[in-house]
C-alpha positions in Angstrom: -8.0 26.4 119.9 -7.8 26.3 123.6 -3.9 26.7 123.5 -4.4 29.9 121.5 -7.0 31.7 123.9 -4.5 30.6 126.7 -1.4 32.1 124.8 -3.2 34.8 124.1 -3.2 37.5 127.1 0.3 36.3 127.5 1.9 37.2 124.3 -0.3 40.4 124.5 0.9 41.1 127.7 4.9 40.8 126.4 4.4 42.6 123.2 2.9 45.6 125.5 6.0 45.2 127.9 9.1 44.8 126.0 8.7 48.3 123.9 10.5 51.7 124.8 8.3 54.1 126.8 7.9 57.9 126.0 7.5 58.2 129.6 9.7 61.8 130.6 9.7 63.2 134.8 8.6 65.8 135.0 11.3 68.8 136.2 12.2 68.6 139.5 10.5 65.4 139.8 11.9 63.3 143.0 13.1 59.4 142.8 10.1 58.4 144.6 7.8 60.9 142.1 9.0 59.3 139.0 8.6 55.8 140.2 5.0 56.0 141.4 4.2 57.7 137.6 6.4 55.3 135.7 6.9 52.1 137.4 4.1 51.3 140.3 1.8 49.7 137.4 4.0 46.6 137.2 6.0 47.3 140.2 4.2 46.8 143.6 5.1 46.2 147.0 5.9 42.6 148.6 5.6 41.9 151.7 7.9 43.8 153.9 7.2 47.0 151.9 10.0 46.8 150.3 9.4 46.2 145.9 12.7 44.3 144.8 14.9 41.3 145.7 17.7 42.2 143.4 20.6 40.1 142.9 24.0 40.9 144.3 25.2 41.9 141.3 22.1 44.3 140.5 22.5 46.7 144.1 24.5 49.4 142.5 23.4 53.0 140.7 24.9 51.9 137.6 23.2 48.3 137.2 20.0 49.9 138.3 20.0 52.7 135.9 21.4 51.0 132.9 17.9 48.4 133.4 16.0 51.5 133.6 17.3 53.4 130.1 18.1 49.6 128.7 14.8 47.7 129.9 14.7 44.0 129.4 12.4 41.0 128.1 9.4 42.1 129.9 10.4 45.4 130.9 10.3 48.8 128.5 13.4 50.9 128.5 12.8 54.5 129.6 15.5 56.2 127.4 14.0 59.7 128.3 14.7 59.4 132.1 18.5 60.7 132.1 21.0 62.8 134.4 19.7 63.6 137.9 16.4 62.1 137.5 18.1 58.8 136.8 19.9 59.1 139.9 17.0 59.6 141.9 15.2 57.1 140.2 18.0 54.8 141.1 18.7 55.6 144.4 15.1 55.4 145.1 14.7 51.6 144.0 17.9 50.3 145.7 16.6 52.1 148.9 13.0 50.2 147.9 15.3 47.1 147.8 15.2 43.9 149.9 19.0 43.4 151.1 20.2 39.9 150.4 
């Protein structure tokens, strides 16, 4: 019984994660914009200010925005956020990113 409460907010919290969102920018809507709306609630700053250590292979436009529209285990995809808005999006992480 104790496992189960334990397991619990854990599997609750991944079922909630790994879905797509219906999330959409708004028009106009800058990098920065879209990622406070979209992404601050499981993304926050680390120390430094900065809120990613990517790997190597993860600090370009493309890797970053096919994570975005793809998701991953614990992360929703955000099919909706397409074209220029991606970009931005994009841009703004990698420029949010801890160099390695």
């Amino acid at each position: 019984m104790k496992g189960l409460i334990v397991g619990m907010p854990i599997v609750l919290l991944l079922a909630a994660c790994s879905k797509t969102s219906d999330y959409a920018p708004a028009s106009g809507a800058t990098g920065e914009d879209i990622f406070k709306s979209a992404c601050v609630e499981c993304h926050t700053p680390k120390v430094g200010g900065h809120y990613f250590e990517l790997d190597p292979d993860m600090n370009t436009v493309a890797a970053v925005s096919n994570k975005i529209n793809e998701g991953s285990f614990a992360m929703p995809a955000f099919a909706q956020i397409q074209g220029e808005a991606l970009q931005e999006l994009s841009e703004y992480v990698l420029t949010n990113t801890k160099a390695e």
